[in-house]
C-alpha positions as CSV (number, residue, x, y, z in Angstrom):
1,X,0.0,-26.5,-89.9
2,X,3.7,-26.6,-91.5
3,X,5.4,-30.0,-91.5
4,X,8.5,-28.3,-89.5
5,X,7.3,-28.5,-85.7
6,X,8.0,-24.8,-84.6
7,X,9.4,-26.4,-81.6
8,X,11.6,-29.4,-81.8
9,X,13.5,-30.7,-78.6
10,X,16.2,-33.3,-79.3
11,X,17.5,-35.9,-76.6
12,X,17.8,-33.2,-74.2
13,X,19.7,-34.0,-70.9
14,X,20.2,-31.5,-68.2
15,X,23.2,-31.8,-65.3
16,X,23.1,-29.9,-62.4
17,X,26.3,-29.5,-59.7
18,X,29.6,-27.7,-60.5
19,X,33.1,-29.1,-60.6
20,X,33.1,-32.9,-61.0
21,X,30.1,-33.2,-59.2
22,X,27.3,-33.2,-61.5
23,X,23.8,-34.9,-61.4
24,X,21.5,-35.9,-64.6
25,X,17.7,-34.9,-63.3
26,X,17.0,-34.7,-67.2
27,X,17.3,-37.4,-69.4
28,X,17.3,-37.7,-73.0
29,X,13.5,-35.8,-73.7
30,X,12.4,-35.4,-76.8
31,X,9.4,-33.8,-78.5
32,X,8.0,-32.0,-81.0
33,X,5.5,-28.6,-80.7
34,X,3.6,-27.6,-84.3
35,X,2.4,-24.3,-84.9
36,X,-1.4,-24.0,-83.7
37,X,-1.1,-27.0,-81.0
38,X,-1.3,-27.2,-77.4
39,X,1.3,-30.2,-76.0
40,X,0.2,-30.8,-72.3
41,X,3.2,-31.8,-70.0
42,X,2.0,-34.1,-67.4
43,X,4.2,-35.5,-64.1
44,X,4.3,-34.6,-60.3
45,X,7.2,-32.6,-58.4
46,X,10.9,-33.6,-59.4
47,X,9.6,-35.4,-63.0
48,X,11.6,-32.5,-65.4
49,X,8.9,-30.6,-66.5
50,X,9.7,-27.2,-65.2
51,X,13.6,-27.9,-66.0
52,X,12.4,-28.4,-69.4
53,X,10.2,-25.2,-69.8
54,X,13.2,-23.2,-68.0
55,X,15.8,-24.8,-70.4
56,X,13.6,-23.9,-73.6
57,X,13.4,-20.1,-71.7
58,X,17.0,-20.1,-71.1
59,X,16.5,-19.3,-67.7
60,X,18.1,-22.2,-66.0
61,X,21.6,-20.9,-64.0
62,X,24.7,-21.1,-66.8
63,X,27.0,-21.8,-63.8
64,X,25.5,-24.9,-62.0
65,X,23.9,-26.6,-65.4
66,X,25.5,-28.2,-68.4
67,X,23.2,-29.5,-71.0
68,X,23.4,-31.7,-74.3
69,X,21.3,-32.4,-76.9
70,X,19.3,-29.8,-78.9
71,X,16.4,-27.3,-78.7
72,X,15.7,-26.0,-82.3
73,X,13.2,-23.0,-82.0
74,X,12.0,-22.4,-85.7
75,X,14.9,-24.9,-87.1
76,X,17.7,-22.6,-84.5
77,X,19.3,-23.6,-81.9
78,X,18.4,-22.3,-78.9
79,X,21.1,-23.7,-77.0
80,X,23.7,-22.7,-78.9
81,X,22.8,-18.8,-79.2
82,X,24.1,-15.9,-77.5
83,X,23.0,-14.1,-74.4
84,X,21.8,-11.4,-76.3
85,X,20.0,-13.2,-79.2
86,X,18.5,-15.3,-76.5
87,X,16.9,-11.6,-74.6
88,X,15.5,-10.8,-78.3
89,X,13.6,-13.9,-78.3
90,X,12.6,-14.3,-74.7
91,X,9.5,-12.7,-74.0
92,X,8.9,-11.8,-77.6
93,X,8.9,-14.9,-79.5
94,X,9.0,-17.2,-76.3
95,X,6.8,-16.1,-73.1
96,X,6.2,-18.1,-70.2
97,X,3.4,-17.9,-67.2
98,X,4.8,-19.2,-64.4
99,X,3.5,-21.2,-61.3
100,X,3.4,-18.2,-58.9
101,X,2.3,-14.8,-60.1
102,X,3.0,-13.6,-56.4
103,X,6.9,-14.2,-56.5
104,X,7.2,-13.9,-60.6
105,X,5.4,-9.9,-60.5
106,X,7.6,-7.3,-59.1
107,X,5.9,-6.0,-55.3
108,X,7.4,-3.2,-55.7
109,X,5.9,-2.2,-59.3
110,X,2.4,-1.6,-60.1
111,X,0.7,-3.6,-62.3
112,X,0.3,-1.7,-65.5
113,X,4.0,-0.8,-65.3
114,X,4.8,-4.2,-65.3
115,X,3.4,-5.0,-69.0
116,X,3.9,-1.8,-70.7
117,X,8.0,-2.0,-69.5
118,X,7.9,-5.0,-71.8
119,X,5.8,-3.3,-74.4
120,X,8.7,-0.4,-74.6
121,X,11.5,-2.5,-74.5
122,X,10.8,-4.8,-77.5
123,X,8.8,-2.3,-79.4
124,X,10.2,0.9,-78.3
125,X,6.6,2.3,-77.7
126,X,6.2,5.9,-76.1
127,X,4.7,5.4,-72.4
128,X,1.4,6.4,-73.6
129,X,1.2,4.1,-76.3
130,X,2.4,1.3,-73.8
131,X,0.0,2.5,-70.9
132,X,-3.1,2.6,-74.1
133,X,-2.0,-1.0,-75.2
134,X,-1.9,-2.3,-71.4
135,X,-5.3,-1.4,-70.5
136,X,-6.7,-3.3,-73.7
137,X,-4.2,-5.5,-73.2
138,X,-5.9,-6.0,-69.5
139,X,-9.4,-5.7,-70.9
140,X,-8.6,-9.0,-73.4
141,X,-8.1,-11.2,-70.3
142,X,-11.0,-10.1,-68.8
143,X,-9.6,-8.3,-65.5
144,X,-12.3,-6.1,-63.9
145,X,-11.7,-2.3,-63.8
146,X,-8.8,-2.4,-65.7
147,X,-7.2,1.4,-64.9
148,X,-7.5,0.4,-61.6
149,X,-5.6,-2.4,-62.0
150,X,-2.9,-0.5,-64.0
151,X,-2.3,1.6,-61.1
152,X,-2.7,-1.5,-58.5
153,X,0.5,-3.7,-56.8
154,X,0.4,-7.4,-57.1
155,X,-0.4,-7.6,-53.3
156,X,-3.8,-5.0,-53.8
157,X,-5.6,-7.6,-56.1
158,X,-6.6,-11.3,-56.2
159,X,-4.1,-14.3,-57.1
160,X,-6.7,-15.0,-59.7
161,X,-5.8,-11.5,-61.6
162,X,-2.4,-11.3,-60.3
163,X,-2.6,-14.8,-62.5
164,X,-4.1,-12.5,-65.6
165,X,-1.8,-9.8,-65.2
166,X,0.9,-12.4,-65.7
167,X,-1.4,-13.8,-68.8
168,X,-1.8,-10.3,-70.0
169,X,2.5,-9.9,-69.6
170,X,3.1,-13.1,-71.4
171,X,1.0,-12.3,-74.4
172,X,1.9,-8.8,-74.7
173,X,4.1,-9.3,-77.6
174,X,1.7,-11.8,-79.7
175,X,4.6,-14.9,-79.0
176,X,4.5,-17.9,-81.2
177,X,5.3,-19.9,-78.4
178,X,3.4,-19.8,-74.8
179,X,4.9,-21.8,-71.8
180,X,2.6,-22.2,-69.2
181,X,3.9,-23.7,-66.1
182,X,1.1,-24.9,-63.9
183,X,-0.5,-21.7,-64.1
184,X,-3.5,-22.5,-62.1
185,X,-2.3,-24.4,-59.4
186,X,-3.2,-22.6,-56.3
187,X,-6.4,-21.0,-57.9
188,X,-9.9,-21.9,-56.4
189,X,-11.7,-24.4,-59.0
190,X,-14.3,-22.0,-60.4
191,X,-11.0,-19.6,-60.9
192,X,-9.3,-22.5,-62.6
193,X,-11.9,-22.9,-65.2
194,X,-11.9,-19.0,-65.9
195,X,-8.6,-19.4,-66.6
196,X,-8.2,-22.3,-68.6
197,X,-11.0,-20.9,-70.8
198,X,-9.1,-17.7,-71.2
199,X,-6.2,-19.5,-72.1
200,X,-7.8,-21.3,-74.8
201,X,-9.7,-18.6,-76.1
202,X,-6.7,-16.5,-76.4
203,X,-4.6,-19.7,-78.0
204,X,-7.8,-19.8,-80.8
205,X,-7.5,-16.4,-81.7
206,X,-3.8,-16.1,-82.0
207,X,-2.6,-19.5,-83.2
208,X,0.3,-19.4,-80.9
209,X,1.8,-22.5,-79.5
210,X,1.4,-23.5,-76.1
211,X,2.9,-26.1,-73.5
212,X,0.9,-26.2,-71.1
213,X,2.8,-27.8,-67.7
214,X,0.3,-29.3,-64.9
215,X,0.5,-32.6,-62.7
216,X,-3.0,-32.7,-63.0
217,X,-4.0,-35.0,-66.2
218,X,-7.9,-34.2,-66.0
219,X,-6.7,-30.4,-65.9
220,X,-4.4,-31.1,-69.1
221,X,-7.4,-32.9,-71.0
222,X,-9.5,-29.2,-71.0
223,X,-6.7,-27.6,-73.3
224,X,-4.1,-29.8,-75.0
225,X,-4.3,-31.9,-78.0
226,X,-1.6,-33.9,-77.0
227,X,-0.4,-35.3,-73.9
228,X,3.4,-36.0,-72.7
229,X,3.9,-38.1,-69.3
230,X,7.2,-37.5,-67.6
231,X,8.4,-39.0,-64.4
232,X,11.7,-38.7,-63.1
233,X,13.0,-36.9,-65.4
234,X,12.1,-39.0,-68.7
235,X,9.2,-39.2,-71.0
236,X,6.9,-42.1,-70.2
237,X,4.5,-41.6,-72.7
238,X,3.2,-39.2,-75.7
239,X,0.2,-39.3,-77.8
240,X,-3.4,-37.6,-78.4
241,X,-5.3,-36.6,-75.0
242,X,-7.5,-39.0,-76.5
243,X,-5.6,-41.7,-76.7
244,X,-3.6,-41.1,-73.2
245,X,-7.1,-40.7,-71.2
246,X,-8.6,-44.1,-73.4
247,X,-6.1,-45.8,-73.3
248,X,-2.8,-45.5,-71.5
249,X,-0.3,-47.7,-72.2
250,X,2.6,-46.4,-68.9
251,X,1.8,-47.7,-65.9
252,X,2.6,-44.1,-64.4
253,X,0.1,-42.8,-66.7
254,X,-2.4,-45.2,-65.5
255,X,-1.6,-44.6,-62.2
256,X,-2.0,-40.7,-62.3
257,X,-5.6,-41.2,-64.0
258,X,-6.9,-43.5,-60.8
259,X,-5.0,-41.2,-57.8
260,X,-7.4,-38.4,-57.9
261,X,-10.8,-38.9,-55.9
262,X,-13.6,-40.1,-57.9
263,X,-16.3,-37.9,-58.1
264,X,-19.4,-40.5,-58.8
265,X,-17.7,-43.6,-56.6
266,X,-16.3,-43.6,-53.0
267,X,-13.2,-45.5,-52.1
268,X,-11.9,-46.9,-49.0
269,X,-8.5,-46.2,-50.2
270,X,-7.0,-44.3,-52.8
271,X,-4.9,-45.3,-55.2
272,X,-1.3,-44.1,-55.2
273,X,1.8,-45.0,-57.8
274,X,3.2,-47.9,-55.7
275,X,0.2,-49.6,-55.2
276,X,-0.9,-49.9,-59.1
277,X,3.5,-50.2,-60.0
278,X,3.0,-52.9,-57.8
279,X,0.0,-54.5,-58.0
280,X,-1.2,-54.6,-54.4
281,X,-4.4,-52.2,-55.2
282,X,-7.8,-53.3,-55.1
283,X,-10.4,-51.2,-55.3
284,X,-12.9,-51.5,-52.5
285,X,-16.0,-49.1,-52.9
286,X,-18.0,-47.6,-49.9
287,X,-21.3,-48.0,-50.4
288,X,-23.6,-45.2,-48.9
289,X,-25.6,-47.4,-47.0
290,X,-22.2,-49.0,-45.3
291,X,-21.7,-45.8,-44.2
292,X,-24.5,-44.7,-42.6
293,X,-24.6,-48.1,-41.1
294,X,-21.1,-47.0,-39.9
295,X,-21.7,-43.5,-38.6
296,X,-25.1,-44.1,-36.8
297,X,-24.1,-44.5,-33.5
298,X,-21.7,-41.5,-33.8
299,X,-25.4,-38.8,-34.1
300,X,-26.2,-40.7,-30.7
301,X,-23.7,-39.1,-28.6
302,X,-23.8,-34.7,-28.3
303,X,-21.7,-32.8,-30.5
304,X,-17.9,-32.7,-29.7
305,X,-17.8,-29.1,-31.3
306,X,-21.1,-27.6,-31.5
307,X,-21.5,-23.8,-33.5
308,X,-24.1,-21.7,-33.4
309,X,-24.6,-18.0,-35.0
310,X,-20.6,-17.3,-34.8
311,X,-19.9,-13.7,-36.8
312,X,-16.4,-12.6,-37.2
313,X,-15.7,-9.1,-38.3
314,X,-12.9,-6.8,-39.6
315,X,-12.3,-3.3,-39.1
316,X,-9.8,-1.6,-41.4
317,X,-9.6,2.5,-41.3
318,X,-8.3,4.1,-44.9
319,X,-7.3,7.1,-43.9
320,X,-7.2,9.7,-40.8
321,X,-10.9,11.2,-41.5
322,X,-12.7,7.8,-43.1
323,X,-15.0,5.6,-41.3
324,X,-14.3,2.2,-40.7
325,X,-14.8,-0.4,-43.0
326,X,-16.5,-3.2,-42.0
327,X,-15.3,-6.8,-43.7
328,X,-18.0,-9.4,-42.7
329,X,-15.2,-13.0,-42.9
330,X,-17.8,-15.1,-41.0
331,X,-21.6,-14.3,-41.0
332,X,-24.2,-16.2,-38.4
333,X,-22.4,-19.6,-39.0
334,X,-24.0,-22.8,-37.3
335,X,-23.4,-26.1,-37.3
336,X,-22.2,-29.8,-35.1
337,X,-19.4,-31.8,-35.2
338,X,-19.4,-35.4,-34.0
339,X,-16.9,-37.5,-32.6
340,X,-15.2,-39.5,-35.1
341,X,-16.7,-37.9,-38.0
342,X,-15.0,-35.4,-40.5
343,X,-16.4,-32.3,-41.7
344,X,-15.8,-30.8,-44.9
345,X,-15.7,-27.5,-45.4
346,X,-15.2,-25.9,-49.3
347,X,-15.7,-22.9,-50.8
348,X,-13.3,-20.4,-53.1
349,X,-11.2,-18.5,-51.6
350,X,-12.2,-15.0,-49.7
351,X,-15.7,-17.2,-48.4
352,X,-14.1,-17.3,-44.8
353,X,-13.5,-20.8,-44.2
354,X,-9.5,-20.5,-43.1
355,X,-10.8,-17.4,-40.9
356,X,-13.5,-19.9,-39.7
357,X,-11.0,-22.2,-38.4
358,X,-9.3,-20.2,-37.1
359,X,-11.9,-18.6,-35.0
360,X,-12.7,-22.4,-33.8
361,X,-8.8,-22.4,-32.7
362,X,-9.2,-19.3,-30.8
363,X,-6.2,-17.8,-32.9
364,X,-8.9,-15.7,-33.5
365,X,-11.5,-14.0,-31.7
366,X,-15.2,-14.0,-32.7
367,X,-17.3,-11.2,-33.0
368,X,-20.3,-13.1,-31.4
369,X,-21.5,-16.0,-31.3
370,X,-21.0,-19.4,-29.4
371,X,-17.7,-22.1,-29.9
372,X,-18.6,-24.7,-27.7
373,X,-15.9,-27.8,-27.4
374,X,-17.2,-31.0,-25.2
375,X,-20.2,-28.6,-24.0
376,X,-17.5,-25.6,-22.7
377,X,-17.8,-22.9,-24.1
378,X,-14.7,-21.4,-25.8
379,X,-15.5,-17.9,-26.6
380,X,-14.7,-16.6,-22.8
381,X,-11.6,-18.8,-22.2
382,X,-8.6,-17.7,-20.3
383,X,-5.4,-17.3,-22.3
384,X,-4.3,-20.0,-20.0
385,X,-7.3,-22.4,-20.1
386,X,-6.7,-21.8,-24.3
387,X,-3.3,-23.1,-24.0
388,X,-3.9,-26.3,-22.5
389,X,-6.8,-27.1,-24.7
390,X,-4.0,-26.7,-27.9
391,X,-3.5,-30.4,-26.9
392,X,-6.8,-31.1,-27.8
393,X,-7.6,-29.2,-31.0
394,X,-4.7,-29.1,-33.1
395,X,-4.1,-27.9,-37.2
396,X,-2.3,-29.5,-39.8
397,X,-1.4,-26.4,-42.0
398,X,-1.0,-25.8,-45.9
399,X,2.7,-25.1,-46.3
400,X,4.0,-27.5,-44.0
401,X,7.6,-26.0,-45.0
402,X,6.9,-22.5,-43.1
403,X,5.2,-24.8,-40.6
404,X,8.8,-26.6,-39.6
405,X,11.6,-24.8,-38.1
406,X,14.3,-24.8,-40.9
407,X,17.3,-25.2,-38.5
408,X,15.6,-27.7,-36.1
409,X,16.0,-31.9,-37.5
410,X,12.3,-33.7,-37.8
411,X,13.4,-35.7,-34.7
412,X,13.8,-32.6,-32.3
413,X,10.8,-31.2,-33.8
414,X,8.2,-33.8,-33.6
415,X,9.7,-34.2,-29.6
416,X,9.1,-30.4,-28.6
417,X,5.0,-30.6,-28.8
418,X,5.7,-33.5,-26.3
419,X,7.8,-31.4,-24.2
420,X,5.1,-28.9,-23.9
421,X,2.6,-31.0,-22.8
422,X,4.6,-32.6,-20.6
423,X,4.4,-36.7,-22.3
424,X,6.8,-39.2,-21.9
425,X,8.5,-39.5,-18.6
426,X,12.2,-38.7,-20.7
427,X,13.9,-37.8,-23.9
428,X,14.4,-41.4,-24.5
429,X,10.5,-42.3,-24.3
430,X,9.8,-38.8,-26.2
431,X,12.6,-40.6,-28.9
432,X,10.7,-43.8,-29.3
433,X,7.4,-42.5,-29.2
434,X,8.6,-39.9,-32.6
435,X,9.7,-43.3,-34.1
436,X,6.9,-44.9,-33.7
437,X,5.0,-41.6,-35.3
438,X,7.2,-41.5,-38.0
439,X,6.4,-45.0,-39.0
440,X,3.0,-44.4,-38.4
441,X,2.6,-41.8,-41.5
442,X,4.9,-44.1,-44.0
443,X,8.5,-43.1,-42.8
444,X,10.9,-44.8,-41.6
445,X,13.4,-44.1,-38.2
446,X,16.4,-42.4,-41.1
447,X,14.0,-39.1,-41.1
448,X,14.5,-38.4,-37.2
449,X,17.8,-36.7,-38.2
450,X,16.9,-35.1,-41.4
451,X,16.2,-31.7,-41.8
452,X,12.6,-29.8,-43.7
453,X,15.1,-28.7,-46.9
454,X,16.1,-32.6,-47.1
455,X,12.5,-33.8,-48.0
456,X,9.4,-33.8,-50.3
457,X,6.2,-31.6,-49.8
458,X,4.8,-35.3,-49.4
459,X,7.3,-35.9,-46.6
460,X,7.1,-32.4,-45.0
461,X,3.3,-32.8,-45.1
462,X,3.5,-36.3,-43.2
463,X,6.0,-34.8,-40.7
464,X,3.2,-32.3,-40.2
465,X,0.6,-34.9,-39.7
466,X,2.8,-36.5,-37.1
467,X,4.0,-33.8,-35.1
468,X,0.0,-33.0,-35.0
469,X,-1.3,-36.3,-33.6
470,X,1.5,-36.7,-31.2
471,X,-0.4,-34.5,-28.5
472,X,-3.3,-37.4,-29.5
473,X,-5.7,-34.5,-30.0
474,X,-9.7,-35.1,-30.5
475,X,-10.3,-32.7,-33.1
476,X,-8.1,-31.9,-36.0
477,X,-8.4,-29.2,-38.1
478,X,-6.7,-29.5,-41.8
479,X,-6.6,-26.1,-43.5
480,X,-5.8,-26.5,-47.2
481,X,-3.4,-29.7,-45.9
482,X,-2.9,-31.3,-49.5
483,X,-3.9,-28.4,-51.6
484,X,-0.4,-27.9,-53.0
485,X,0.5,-31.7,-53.4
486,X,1.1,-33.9,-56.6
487,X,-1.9,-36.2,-57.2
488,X,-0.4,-39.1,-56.3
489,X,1.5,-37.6,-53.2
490,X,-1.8,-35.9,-52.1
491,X,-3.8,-39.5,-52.1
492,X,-1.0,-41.1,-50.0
493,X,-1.3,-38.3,-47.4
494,X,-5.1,-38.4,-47.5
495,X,-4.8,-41.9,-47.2
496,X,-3.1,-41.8,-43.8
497,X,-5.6,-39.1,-42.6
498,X,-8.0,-42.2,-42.9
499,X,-6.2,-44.3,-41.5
500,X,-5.8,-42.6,-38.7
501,X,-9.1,-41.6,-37.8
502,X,-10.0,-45.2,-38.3
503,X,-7.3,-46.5,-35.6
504,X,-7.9,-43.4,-33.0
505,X,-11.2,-42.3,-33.7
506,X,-10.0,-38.7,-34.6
507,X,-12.2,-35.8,-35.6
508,X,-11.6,-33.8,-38.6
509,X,-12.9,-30.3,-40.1
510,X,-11.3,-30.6,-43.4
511,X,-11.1,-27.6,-45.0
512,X,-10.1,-27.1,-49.1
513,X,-11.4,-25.4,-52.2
514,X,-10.8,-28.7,-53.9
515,X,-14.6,-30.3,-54.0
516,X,-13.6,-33.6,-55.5
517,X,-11.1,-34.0,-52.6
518,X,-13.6,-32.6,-49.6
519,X,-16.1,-35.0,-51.0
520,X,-13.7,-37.9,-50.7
521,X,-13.1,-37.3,-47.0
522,X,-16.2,-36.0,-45.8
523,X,-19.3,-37.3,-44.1
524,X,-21.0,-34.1,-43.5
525,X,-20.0,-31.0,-46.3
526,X,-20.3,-27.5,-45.9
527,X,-20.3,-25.0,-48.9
528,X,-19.5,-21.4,-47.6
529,X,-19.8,-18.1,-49.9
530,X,-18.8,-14.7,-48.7
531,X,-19.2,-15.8,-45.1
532,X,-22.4,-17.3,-45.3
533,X,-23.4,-21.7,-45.4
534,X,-24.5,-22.1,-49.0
535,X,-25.5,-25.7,-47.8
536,X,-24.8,-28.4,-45.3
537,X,-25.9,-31.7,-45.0
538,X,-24.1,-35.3,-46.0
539,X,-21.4,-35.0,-48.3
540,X,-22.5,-37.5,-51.4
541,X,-26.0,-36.5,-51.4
542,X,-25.0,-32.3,-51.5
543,X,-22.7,-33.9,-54.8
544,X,-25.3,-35.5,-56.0
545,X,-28.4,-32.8,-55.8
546,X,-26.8,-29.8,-55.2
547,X,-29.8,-27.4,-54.3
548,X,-28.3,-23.6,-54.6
549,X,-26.5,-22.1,-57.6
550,X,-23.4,-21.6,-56.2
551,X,-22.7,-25.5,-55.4
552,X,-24.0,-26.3,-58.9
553,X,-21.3,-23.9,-60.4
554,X,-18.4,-25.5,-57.7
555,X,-19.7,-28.7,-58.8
556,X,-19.4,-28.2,-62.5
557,X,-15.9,-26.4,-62.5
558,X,-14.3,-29.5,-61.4
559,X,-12.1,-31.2,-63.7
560,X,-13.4,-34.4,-64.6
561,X,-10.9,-35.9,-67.6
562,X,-12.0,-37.4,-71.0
């Protein structure tokens, strides 16, 4: 390595606003990057890591930011350089990956066209030169059939190679610096580790520089050699990934470290930032033998949901003449649900489990098989009959943004479910009833008249959770519910999901592609794979002596930290 970091960022502070009103979100950051080394930048939603990366890009919005400080890019100033320098640099010198390859890639483009556009612009290439250096290009990250690929839109192929064409784009022009910004966040876990090795095998042959942006601090530990903690928009912390995951010396730092589930010890409660900032945590372990002392009375009683040999199949024609193509989603699935319990449900994406609960919904109709709910059978329902029994089975969905009505405040949306079904006698019993909900998931009576845009995905999520047990279902089904949450965020949510199927004895099928989370939560687990049950049985012992391949490789794909 030189001694002159290729990447030196100096007090940096970032303002957002226009006129006189302007707001600080950055504050101060400084750090250094060498040449060969990967800096992982740690911190959950609002904590100035992506403001960072876009400032370095020069992508942030000249007209609503104002910066000081410096960012010296090989000892120059990359604040200070003109709009066309800047293009000359950016995505030659500097690339980025961003969080979402869906919304970053071009629809409307095909794939191939996508990277070898950049290939021609920076080094004037003919197109078949461009198209020649794609496909290898394609074949280095390690995306199957490549010349299909070239010639395939963003929506015709997987988020995990939509997230290696973006790799592919971002390395086209051998950059000395790489920004990735939490470039695996929505991947499934198995997916993750692809990519993460990629990333690091690419780094290795190159030498190129990397910041690698996540808020997940066991992720980090796989790739970087150092480790910077930011929260609210300041650095809490930097040192060795070592040193960080040894010994922390931030709170926050320790904090983010105890907030995900264990994988080899089962909590009561979670961890979350207030409880360690404040001292009030103490860990209380559940032992296995606690639990099944708890949950034997619940196998005495029949099945509130009870499965057995459900198929669900899609039919999609290609063309005028073709046959039919059959898509097998769900294939002879069986199994019980029992009052009070909660059933995990984990597999990578594509292996059926959303389609599954959906199916148990009746949002979707079954192929064959048998749903039965409280012994009815819910296969040969009446639109009607399907309607009331929404108050019984209800969803708590992943994006709990698109799940709110943008123009309606949390107050009138959390009293319309109660509308429906006809509870409370009148709009002021419906009123205290929400406040009483709201302060049931952790917030307080100020968010009745706030709207979705005005809150956290950690807010939104517990809005979601409220206007769900409002109807005071029996059965709740959580489809990917905390799969897009900070670590911290995510533990306070799935500590209120505990909480309240301790005080109202709810049911849960909790479906994620996060094991370490599923395991958490579960009593019973089942692991699915292209429609079929890879395993079921009790959720610690399936962790513990995983008996098919599959679960061995979900297992082993987890993060697990230093």
């Amino acid at each position: 390595m030189n001694n002159m970091p290729l990447l030196s960022v100096d007090e940096l502070a970032v303002s957002f606003g226009k006129r006189k009103q302007w707001r600080e979100v950055l504050h101060k950051v400084s750090f250094e990057l060498r040449e060969n080394e990967i800096l992982g930048i740690v911190g959950e939603s609002g904590s100035g890591k992506s403001v960072t990366s876009l400032s370095i890009m020069g992508l942030l919005p000249k007209n609503t930011s104002q910066y000081s400080g410096r960012i010296l890019f090989e000892e120059e100033d990359l604040l200070k350089l003109p709009k066309e320098d800047f293009r000359k640099i950016r995505g030659k010198e500097i690339a980025m990956i961003f969080q979402e390859p869906m919304s970053a890639l071009n629809p409307s483009l095909k794939c191939g066209k996508q990277v070898s556009e950049i290939l021609r612009l920076h080094f004037k290439m003919s197109s078949s030169k461009a198209k020649k250096e794609t496909i290898a290009l394609f074949e280095k990250v390690k995306l199957p059939r490549p010349n299909e690929i070239y010639n395939s839109y963003p929506h015709q192929i997987s988020g995990g190679q939509m997230q290696r064409v973006m790799i592919a784009m971002a390395i086209a022009c051998k950059p000395k610096l790489l920004i990735a910004d939490e470039p695996t966040t929505a991947l499934d876990v198995t997916v993750q580790k692809e990519i993460i090795s990629l990333l690091k095998t690419i780094q290795k042959e190159t030498k190129m520089s990397m910041l690698f942006i996540s808020h997940d601090l066991n992720l980090v530990s796989e790739i970087a050699d150092r480790v910077m903690v930011m929260y609210q928009g300041s650095v809490v912390e930097n040192a060795s990934t070592v040193e960080i995951f040894t010994n922390p010396q931030a709170e926050y730092t320790k904090a983010l470290l105890e907030a995900r589930p264990a994988l080899n010890v089962r909590l009561a409660v979670l961890p979350t930032i207030a409880s360690i900032a404040d001292n009030t945590f103490v860990p209380k372990e559940v032992k296995p033998i606690e639990r099944a002392k708890k949950h034997k009375h619940i196998y005495t009683k029949p099945p509130l949901l009870e499965v057995t040999n459900l198929k669900k199949y899609y039919f999609s024609k290609l063309g005028i003449f073709s046959k039919p193509e059959v898509v097998t989603a769900v294939d002879d699935i069986s199994f019980s649900v029992f009052e009070g319990e909660t059933m995990g449900l984990v597999g990578e994406s594509g292996c059926g489990k959303s389609t599954l609960g959906k199916t148990i919904l009746q949002l979707e109709k079954s192929t064959s098989g048998s749903i039965k709910y409280k012994g009815k059978e819910l296969t040969h329902l009446s639109n009607q009959e399907i309607r009331n029994l929404r108050k019984e089975i209800q969803i708590i969905f992943q994006d709990p943004y698109s799940s709110l009505n943008p123009r309606l405040q949390i107050g009138e949306a959390l009293m319309e479910p109660l509308e429906v079904h006809n509870l409370g006698k009148s709009k002021k019993e419906r009123k205290e009833k929400v406040l009483i909900l709201l302060k049931r998931v952790g917030l307080d009576s100020g968010y009745f008249n706030r709207y979705p845009h005005q809150l956290s995905g950690g807010q939104r999520q517990r809005v979601g959770i409220a206007r769900t047990i409002a109807v005071e279902p029996k059965l709740i089904i959580c489809d990917e519910s905390v799969s897009a949450l900070d670590i911290s965020v995510q533990a306070q949510v799935l500590n209120v999901l505990n909480e309240l199927k301790n005080d109202f004895g709810f049911t849960y099928i909790f479906i994620s592609h996060d094991l370490a989370v599923v395991k958490y939560m579960s009593d019973q687990l089942l692991v699915m794979n292209k429609g079929k049950i890879e395993e079921l049985g009790d959720a610690d012992e399936i962790y513990a002596n995983p008996q098919t391949e599959y679960t061995k490789i979900l297992i082993g794909a987890i993060p697990k930290g230093i």
